[in-house]
C-alpha positions in Angstrom: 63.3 96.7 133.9 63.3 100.5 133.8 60.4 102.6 135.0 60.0 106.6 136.6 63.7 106.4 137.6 63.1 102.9 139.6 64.1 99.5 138.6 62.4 96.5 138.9 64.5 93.2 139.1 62.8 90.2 137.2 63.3 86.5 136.7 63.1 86.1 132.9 63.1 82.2 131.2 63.0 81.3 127.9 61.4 77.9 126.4 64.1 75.5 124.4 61.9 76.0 121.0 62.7 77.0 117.7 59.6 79.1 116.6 58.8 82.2 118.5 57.3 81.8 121.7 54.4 84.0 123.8 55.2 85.6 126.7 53.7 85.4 130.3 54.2 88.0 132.8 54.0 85.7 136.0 53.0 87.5 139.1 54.4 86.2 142.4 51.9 85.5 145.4 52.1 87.7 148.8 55.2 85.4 149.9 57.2 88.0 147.2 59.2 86.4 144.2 60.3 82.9 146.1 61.8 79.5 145.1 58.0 78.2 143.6 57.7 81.4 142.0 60.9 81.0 139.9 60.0 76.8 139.8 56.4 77.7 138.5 58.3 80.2 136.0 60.9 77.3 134.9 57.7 74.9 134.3 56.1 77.3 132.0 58.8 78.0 130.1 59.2 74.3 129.7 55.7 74.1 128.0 56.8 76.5 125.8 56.1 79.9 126.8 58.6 82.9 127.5 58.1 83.7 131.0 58.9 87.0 132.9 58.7 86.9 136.7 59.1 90.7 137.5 59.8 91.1 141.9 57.6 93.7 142.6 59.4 94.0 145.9 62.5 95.4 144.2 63.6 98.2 146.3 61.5 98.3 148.8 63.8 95.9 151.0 66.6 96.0 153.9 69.2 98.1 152.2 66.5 99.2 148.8 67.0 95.0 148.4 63.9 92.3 146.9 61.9 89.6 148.5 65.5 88.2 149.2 66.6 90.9 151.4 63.2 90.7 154.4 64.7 88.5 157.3 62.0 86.4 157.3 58.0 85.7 155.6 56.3 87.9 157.8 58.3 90.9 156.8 57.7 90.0 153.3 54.1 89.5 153.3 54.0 92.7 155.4 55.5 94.2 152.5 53.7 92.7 149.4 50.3 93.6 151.0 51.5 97.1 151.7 52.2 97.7 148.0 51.1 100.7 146.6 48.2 99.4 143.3 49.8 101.8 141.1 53.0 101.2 141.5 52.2 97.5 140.9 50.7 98.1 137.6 53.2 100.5 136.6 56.0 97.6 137.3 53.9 95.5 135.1 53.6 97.6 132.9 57.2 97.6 132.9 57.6 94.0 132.6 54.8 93.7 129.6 56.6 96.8 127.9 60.2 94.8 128.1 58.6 91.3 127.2 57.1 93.1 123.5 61.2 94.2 123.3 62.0 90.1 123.4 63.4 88.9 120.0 61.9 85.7 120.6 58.5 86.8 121.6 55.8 86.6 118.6 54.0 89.3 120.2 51.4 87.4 122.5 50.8 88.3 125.6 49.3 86.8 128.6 49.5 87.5 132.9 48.8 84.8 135.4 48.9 85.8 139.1 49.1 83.4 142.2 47.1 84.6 145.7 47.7 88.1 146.5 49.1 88.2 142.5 45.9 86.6 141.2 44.0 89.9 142.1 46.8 91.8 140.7 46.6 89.8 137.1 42.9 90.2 137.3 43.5 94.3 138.2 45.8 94.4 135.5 43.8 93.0 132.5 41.4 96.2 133.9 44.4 98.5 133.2 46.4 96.8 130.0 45.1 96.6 127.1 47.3 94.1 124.8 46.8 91.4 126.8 45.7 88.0 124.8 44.6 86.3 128.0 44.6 87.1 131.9 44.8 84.2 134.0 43.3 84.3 138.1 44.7 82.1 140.8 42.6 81.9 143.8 42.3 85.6 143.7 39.9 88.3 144.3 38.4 90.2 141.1 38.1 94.0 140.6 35.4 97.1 141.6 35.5 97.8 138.0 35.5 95.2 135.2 34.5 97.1 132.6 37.9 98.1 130.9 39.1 94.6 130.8 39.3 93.4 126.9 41.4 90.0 127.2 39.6 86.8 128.5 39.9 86.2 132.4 40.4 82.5 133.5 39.6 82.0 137.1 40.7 79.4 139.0 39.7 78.6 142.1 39.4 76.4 145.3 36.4 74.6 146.9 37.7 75.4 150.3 38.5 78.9 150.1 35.7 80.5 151.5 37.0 84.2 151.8 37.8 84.0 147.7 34.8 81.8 146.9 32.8 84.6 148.4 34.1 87.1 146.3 32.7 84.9 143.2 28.9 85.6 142.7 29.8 89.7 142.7 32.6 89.2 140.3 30.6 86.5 137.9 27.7 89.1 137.8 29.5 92.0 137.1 32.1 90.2 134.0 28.6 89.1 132.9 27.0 92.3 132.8 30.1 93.9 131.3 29.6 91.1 128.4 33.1 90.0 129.4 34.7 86.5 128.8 35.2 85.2 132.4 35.5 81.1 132.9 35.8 80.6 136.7 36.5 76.7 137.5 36.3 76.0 141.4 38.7 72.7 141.8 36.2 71.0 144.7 38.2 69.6 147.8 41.0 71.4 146.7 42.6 74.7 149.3 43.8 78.0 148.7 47.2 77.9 147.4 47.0 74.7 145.8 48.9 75.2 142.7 52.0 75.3 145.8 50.7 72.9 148.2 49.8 70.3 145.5 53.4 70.4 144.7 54.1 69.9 148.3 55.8 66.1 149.5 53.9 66.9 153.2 50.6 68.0 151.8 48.0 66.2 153.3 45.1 66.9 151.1 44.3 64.7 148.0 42.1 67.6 146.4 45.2 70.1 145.8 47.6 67.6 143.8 44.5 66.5 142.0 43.5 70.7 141.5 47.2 71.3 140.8 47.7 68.9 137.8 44.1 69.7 136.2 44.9 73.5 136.7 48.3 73.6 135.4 47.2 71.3 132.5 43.7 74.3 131.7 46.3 76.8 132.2 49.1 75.9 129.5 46.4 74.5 126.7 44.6 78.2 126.7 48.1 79.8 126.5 48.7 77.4 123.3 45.0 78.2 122.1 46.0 82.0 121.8 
């Protein structure tokens, strides 16, 4: 994906579906565009969906490398967090721009963010304005709501005080905008849940239970678009 002179390196999957399919622009948490990113991509895409994972990291590596190229998590969080907002919408920009180009797409389109990219998807519905749906993972929500036109779809987790914090403000303010905003707060379940209720050595009950409702609210409003 082509932007300004830069590029920005993305994981693209396509559903095994005859008709034409929607198309989600999947933004990766503050770990960069990892393993679960791409996994979480692949399981979309096997709901039906067209799924394109853009690494907003592209560039800004070792050596103008991705999320592949920092020698270890810290580095890359470092990284993500330091991200300049503008440059983050212009890459998805980008990456919504190329996914109306997609043959296959029938011109629906959606963003889901995870973490540091659930504030990012939420940001972004503030900035696009073709968006069918934007969809919130245990992110925080905007300053300014009042440019958002798609529906935002929170999702969220009992024990996550520093997000759940966030929620009363951002409630009020989609509210007072006459915005469509739907939190759901998955009770007993932790932040990062959609990963760690994936996880063989997680230990709490709450986030595989959050995980499988979540992932199951999140594909049936993508069909309902």
């Amino acid at each position: 994906l082509k932007h300004d002179g830069r590029t920005v390196q993305a994981f693209v999957v396509y559903p095994e579906v005859k008709e034409k399919a929607p198309v989600v622009i999947l933004i990766h948490e503050i770990f960069g565009l990892t393993d679960w990113a791409k996994e979480m991509a692949d399981e979309l895409a096997g709901q039906g969906f067209i799924v394109v994972a853009p690494d907003l990291l592209s560039g800004f590596g070792p050596n103008g490398g991705g999320s592949d190229a920092f020698p270890s998590m810290d580095a890359t969080t470092k990284a993500v967090s330091g991200l300049d907002p503008a440059t983050v919408n212009a890459d998805l920009d980008a990456a919504a721009n190329y996914a109306k180009t997609i043959p296959a797409s029938n011109g629906k389109l959606a963003v889901a963010g995870f973490c540091w990219g659930g504030g990012k998807s939420f940001a972004f519905a503030t900035h696009r304005h073709d968006l069918s749906a934007a969809f919130v993972f245990y992110g925080p929500g905007p300053s300014d709501v009042t440019a958002i036109n798609a529906p935002v779809y929170g999702f969220y987790a009992g024990n996550d005080s520093r997000i759940g914090a966030t929620l009363p403000a951002t409630t009020a303010a989609m509210k007072a905008a006459n915005k469509t905003y739907e939190p759901i707060t998955y009770e007993g379940a932790g932040h990062g849940f959609m990963r760690a209720g994936e996880d063989p050595t997680n230990t709490v009950p709450g986030n595989k239970k959050a995980r499988e409702e979540a992932f199951a609210r999140l594909v049936a409003h993508l069909k309902q678009m």
